[in-house]
N, CA, C and O atoms as a GROMACS GRO file, in nm:
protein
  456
    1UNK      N    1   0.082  -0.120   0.000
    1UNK     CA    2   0.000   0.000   0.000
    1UNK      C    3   0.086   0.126   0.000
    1UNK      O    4   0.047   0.231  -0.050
    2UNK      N    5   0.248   0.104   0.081
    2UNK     CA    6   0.283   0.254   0.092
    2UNK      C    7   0.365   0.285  -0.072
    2UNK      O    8   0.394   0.401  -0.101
    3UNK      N    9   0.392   0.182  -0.159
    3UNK     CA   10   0.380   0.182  -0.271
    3UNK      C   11   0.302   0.268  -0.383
    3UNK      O   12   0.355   0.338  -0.469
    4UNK      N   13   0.162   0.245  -0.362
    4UNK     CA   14   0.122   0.262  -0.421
    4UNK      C   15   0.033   0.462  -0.349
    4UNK      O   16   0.003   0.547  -0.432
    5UNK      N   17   0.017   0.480  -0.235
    5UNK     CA   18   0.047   0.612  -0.220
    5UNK      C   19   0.144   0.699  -0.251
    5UNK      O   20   0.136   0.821  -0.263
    6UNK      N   21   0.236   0.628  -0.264
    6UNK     CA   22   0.420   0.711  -0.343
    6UNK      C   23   0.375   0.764  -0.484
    6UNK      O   24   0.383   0.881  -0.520
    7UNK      N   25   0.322   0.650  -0.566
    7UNK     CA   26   0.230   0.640  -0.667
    7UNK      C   27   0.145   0.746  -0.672
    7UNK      O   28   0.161   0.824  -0.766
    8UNK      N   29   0.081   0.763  -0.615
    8UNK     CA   30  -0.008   0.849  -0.634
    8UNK      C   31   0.020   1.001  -0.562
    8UNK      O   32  -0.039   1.103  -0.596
    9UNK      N   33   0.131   0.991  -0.448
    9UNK     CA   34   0.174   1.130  -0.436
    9UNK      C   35   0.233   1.231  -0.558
    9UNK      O   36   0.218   1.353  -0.572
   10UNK      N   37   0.316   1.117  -0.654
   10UNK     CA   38   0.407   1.179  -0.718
   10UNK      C   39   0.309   1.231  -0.827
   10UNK      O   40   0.334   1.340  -0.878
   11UNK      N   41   0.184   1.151  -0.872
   11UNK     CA   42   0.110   1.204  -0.958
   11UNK      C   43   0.021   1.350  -0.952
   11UNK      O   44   0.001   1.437  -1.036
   12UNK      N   45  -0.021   1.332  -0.812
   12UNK     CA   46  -0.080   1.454  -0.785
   12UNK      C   47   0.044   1.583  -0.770
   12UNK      O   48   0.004   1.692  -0.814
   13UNK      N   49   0.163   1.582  -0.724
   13UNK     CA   50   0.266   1.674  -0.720
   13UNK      C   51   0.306   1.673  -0.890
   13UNK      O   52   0.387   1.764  -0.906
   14UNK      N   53   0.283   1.613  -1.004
   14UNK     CA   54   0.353   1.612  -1.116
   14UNK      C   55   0.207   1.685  -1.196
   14UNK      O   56   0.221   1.730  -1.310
   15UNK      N   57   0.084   1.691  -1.132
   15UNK     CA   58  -0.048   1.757  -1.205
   15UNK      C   59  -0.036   1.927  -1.101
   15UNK      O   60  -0.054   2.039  -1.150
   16UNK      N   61  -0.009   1.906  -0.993
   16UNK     CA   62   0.030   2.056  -0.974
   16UNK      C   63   0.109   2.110  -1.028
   16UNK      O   64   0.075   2.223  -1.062
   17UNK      N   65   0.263   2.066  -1.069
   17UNK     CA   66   0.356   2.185  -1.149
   17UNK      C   67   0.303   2.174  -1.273
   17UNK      O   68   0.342   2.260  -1.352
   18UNK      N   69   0.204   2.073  -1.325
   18UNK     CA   70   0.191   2.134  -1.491
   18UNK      C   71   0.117   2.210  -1.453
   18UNK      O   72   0.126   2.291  -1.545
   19UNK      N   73   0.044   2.251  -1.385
   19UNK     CA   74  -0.067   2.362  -1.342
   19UNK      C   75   0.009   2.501  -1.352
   19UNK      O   76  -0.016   2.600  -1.422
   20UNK      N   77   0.126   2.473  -1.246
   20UNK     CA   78   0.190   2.584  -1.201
   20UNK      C   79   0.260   2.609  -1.356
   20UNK      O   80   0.226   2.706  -1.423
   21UNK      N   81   0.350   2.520  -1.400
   21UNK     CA   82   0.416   2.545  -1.574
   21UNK      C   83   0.339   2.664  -1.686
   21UNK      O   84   0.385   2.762  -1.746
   22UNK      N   85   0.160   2.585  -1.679
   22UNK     CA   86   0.126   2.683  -1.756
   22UNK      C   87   0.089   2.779  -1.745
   22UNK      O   88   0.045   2.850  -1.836
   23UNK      N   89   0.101   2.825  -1.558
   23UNK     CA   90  -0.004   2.965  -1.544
   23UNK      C   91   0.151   3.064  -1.452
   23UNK      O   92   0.148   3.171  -1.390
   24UNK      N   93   0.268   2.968  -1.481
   24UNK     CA   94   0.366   3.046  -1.407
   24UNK      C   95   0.491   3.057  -1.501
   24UNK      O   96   0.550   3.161  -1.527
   25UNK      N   97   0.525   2.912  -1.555
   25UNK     CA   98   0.632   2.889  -1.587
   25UNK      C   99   0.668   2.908  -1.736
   25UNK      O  100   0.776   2.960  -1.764
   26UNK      N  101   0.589   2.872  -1.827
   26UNK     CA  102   0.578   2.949  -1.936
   26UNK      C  103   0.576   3.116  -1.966
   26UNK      O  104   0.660   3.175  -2.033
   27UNK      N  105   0.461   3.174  -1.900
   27UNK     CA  106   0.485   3.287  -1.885
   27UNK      C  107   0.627   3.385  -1.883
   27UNK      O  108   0.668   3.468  -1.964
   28UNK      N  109   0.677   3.339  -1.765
   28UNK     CA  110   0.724   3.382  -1.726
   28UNK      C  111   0.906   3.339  -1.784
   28UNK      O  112   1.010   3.400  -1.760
   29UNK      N  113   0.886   3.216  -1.860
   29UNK     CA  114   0.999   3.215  -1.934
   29UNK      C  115   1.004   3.295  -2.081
   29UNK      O  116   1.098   3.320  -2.157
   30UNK      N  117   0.859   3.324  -2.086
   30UNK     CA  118   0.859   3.436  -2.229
   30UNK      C  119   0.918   3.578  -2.171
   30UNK      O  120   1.022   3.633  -2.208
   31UNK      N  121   0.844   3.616  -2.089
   31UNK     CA  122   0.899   3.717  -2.014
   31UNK      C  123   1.080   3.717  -2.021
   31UNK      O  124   1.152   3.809  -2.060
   32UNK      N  125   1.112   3.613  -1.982
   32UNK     CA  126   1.297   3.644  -1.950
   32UNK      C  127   1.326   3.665  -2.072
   32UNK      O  128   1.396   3.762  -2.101
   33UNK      N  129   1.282   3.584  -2.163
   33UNK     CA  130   1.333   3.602  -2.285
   33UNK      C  131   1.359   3.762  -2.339
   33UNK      O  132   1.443   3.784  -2.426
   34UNK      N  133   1.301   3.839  -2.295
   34UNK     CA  134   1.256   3.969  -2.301
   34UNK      C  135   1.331   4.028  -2.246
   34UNK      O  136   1.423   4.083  -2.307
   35UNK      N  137   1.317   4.039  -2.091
   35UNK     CA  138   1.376   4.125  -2.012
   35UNK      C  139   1.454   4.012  -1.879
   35UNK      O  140   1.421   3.946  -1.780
   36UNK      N  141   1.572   4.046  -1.959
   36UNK     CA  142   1.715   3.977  -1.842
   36UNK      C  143   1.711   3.969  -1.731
   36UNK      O  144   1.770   3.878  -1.672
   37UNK      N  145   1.618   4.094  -1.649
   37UNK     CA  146   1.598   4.164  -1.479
   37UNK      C  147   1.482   4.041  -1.448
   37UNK      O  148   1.463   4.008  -1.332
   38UNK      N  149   1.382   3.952  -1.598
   38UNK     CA  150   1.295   3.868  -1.502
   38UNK      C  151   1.357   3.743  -1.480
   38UNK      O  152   1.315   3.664  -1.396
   39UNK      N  153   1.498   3.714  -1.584
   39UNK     CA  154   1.546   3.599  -1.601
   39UNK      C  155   1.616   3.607  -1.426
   39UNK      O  156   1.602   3.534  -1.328
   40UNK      N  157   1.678   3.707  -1.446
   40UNK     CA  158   1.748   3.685  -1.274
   40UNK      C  159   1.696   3.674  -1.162
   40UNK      O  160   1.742   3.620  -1.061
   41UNK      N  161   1.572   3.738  -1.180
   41UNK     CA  162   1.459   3.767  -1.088
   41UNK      C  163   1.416   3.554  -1.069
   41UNK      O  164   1.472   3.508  -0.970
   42UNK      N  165   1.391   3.522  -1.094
   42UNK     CA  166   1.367   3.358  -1.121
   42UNK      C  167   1.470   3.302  -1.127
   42UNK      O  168   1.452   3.184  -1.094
   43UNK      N  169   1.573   3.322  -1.152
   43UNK     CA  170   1.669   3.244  -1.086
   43UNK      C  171   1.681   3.218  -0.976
   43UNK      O  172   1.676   3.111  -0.915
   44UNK      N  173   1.709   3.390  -0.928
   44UNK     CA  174   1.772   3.411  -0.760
   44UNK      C  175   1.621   3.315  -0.694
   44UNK      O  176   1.658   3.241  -0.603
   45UNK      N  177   1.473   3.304  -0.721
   45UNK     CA  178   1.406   3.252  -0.669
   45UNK      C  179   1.418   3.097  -0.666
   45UNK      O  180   1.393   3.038  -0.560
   46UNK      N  181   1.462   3.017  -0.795
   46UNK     CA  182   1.489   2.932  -0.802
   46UNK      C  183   1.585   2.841  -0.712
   46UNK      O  184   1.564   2.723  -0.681
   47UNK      N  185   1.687   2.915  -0.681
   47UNK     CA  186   1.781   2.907  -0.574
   47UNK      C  187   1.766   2.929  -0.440
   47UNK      O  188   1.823   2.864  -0.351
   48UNK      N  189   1.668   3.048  -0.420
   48UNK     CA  190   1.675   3.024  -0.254
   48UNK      C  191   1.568   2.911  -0.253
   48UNK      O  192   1.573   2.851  -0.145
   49UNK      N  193   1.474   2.862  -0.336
   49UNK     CA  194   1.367   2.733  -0.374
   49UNK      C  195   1.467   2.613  -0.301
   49UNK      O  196   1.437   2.547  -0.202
   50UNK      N  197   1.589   2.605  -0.375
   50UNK     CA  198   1.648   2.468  -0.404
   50UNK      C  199   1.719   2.472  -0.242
   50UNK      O  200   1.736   2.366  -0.181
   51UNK      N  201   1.753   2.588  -0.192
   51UNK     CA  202   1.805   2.583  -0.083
   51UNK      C  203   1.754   2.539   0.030
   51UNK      O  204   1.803   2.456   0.107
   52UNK      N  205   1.651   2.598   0.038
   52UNK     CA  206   1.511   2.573   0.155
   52UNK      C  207   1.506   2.435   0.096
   52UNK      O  208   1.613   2.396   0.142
   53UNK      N  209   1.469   2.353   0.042
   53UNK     CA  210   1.460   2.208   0.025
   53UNK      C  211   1.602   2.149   0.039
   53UNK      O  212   1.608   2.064   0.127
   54UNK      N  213   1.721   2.174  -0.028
   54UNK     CA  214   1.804   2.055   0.007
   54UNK      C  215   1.861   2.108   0.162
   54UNK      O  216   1.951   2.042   0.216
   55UNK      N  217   1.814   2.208   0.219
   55UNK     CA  218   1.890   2.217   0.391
   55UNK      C  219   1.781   2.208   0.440
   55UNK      O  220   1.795   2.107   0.510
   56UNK      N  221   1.655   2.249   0.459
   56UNK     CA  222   1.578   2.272   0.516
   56UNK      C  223   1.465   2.188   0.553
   56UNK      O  224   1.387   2.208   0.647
   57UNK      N  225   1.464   2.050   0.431
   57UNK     CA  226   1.396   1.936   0.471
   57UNK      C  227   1.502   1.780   0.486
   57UNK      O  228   1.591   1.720   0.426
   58UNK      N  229   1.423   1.770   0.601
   58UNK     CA  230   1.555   1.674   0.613
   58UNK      C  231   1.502   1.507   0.561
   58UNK      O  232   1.387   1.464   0.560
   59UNK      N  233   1.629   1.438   0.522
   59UNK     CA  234   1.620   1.329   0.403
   59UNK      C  235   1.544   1.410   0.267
   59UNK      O  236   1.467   1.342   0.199
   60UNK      N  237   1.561   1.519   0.240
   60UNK     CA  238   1.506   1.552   0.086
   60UNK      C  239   1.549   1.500  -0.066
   60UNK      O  240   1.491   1.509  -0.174
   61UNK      N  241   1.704   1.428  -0.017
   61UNK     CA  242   1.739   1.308  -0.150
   61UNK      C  243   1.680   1.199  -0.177
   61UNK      O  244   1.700   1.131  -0.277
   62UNK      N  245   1.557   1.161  -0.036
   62UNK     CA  246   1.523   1.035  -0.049
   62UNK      C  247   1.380   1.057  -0.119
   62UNK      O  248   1.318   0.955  -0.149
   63UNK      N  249   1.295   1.242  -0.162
   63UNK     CA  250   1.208   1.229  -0.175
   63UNK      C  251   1.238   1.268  -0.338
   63UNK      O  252   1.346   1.306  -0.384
   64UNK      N  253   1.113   1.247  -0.411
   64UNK     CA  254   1.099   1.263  -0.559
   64UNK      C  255   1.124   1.420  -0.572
   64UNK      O  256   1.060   1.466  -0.478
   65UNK      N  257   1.175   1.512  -0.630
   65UNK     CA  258   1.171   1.637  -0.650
   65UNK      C  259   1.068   1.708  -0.697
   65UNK      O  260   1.060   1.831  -0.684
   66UNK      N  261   0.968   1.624  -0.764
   66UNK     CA  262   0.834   1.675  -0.788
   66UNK      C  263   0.720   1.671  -0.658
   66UNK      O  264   0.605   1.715  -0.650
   67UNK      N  265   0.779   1.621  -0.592
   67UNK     CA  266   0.670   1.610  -0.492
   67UNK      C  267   0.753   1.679  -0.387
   67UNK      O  268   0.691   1.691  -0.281
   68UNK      N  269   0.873   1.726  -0.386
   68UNK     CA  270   0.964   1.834  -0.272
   68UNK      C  271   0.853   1.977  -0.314
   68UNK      O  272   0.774   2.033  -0.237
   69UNK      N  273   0.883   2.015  -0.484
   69UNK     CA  274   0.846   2.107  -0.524
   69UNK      C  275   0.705   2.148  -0.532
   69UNK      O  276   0.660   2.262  -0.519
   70UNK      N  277   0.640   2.035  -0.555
   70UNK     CA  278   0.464   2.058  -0.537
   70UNK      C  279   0.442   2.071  -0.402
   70UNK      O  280   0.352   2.153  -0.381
   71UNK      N  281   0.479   2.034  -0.322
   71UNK     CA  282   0.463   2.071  -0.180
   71UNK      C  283   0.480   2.186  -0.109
   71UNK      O  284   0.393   2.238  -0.038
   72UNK      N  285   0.609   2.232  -0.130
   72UNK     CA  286   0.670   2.343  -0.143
   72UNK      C  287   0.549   2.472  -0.206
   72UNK      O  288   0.500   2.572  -0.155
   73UNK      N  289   0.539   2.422  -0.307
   73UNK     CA  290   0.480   2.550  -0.386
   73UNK      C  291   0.288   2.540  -0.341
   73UNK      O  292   0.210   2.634  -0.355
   74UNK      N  293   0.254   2.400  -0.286
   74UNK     CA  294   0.083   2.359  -0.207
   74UNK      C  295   0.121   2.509  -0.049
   74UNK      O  296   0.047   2.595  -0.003
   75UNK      N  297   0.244   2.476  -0.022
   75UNK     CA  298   0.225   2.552   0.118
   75UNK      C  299   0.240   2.700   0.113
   75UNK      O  300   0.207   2.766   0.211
   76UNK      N  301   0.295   2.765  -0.009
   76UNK     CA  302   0.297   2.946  -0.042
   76UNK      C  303   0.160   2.908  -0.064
   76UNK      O  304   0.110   2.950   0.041
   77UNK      N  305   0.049   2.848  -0.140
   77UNK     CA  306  -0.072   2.884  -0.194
   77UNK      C  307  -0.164   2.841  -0.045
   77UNK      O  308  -0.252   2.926  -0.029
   78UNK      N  309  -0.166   2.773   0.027
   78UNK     CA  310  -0.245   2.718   0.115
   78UNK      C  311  -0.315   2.654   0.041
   78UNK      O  312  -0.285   2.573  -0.046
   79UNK      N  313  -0.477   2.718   0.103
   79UNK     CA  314  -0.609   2.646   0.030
   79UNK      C  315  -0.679   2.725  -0.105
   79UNK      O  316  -0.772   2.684  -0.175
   80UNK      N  317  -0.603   2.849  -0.116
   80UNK     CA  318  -0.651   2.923  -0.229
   80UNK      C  319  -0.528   2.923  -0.362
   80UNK      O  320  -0.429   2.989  -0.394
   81UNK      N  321  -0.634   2.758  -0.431
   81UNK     CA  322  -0.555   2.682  -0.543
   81UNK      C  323  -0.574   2.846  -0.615
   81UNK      O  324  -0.474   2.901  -0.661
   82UNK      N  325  -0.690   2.906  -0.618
   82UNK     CA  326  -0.716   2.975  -0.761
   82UNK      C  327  -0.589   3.122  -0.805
   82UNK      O  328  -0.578   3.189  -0.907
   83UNK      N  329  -0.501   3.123  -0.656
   83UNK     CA  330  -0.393   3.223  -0.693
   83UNK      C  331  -0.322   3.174  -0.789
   83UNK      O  332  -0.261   3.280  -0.807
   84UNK      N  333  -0.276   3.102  -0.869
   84UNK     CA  334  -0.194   3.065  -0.941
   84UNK      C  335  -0.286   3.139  -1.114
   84UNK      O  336  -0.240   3.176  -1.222
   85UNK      N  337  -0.397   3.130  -1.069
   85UNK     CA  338  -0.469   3.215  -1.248
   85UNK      C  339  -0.402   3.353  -1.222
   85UNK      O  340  -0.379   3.418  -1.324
   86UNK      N  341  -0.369   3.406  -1.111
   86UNK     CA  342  -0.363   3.569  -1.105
   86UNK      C  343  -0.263   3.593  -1.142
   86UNK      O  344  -0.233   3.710  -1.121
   87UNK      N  345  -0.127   3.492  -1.233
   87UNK     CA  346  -0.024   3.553  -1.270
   87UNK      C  347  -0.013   3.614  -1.419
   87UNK      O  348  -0.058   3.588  -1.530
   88UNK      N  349   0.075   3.712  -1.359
   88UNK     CA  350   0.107   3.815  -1.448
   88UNK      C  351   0.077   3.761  -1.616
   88UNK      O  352   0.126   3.651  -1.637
   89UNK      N  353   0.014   3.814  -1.719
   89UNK     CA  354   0.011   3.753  -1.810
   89UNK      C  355   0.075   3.804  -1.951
   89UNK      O  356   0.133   3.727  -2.029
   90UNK      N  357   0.062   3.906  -1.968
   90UNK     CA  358   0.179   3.987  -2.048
   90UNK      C  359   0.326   3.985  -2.002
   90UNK      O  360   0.344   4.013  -1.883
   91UNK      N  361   0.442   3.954  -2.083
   91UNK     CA  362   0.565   3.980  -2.048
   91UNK      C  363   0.634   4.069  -1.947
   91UNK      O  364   0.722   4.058  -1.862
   92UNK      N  365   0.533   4.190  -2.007
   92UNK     CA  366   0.631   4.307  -1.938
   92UNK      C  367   0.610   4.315  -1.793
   92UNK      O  368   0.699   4.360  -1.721
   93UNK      N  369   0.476   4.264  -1.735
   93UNK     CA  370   0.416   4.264  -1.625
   93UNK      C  371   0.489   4.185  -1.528
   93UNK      O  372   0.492   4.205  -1.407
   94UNK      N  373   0.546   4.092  -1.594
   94UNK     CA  374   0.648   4.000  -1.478
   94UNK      C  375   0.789   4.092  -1.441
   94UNK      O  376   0.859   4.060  -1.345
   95UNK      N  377   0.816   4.184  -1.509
   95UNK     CA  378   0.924   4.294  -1.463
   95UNK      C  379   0.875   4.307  -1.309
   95UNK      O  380   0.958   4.273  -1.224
   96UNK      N  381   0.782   4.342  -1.276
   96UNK     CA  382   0.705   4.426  -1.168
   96UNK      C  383   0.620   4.312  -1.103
   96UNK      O  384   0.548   4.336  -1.006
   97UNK      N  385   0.629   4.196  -1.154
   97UNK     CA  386   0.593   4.036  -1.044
   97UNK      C  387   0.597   4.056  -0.902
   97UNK      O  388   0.699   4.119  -0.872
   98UNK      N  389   0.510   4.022  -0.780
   98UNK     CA  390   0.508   4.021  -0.650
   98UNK      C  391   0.590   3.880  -0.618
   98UNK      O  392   0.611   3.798  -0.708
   99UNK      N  393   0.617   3.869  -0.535
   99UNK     CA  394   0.715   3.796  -0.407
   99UNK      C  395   0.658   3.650  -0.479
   99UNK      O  396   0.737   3.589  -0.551
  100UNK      N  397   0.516   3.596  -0.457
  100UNK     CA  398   0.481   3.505  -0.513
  100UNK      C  399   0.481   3.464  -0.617
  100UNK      O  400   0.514   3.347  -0.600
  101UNK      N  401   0.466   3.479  -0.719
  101UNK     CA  402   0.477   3.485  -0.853
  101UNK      C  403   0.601   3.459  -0.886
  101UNK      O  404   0.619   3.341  -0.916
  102UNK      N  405   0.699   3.531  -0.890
  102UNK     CA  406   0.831   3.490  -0.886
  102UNK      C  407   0.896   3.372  -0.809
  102UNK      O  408   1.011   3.332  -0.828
  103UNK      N  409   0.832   3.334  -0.742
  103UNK     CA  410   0.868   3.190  -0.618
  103UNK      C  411   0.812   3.104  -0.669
  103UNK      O  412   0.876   2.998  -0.661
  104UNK      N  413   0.654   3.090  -0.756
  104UNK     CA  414   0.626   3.000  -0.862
  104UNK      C  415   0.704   2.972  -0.949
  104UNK      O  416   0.713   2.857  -0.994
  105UNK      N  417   0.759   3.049  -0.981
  105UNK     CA  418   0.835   3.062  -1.143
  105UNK      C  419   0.965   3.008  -1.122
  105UNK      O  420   1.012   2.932  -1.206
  106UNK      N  421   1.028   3.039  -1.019
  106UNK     CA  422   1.171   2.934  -0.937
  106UNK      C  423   1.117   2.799  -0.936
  106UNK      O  424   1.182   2.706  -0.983
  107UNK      N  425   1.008   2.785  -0.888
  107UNK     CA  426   1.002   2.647  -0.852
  107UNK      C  427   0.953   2.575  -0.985
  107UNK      O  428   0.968   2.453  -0.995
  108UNK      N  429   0.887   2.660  -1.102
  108UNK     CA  430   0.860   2.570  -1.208
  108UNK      C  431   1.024   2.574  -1.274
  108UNK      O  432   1.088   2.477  -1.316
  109UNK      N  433   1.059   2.689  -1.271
  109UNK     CA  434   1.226   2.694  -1.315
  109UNK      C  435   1.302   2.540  -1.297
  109UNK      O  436   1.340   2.474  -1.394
  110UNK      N  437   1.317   2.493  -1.143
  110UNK     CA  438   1.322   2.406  -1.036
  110UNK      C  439   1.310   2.278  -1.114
  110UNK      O  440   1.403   2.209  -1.156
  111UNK      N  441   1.126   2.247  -1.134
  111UNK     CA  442   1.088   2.155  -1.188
  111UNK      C  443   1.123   2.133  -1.354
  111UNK      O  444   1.098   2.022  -1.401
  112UNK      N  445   1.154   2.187  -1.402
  112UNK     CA  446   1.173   2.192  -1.557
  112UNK      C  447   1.328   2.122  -1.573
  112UNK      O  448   1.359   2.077  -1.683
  113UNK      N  449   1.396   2.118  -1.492
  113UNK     CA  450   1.576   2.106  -1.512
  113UNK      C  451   1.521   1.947  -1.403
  113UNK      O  452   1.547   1.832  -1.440
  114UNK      N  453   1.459   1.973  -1.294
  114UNK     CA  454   1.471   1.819  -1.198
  114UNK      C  455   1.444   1.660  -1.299
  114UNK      O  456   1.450   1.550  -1.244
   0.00000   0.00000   0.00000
């Protein structure tokens, strides 16, 4: 049985970042393409992302990285799934991205290379 919940954790954490991909991570990689200040801007998020998980949870090599990162990114949103529609949707608008938005975009950054 704990098999087959692993199973099904990793699925539900691998249907949240495509969630997050198309309403964060796409975006917002058109955006860099554009303007360099969003590419860094998502990096530097990407990184303090990867940091807080490989120090900050402990045994995090033993867990799937999609399910570090869907977790990760379940606990900035809480119970209000529907923040993830509110990102920025024009390019230029991710210049001027809030705290969140940009911490999506690390972590789909995150998920795209894991």
């Amino acid at each position: 049985m704990f098999l087959l919940g692993s199973a099904l954790l990793e699925v539900s954490a691998r249907k949240t970042l495509k969630r997050l991909h198309r309403t964060h991570g796409v975006p917002a990689r058109v955006a860099a393409t554009e303007f360099p200040a969003v590419s860094a801007l998502v990096d530097q998020h990407a990184a303090a992302v990867r940091d807080i998980l490989e120090m900050g949870v402990e045994n995090s090599r033993s867990v799937p990285a999609s399910v570090l990162l869907a977790g990760y990114a379940r606990g900035l949103l809480g119970n209000d799934l529907d923040v993830p529609d509110a990102a920025p949707a024009d390019p230029h608008d991710w210049v001027g991205a809030d705290w969140l938005h940009l911490r999506l975009a690390g972590v789909c950054e995150l998920a795209r290379v894991a």
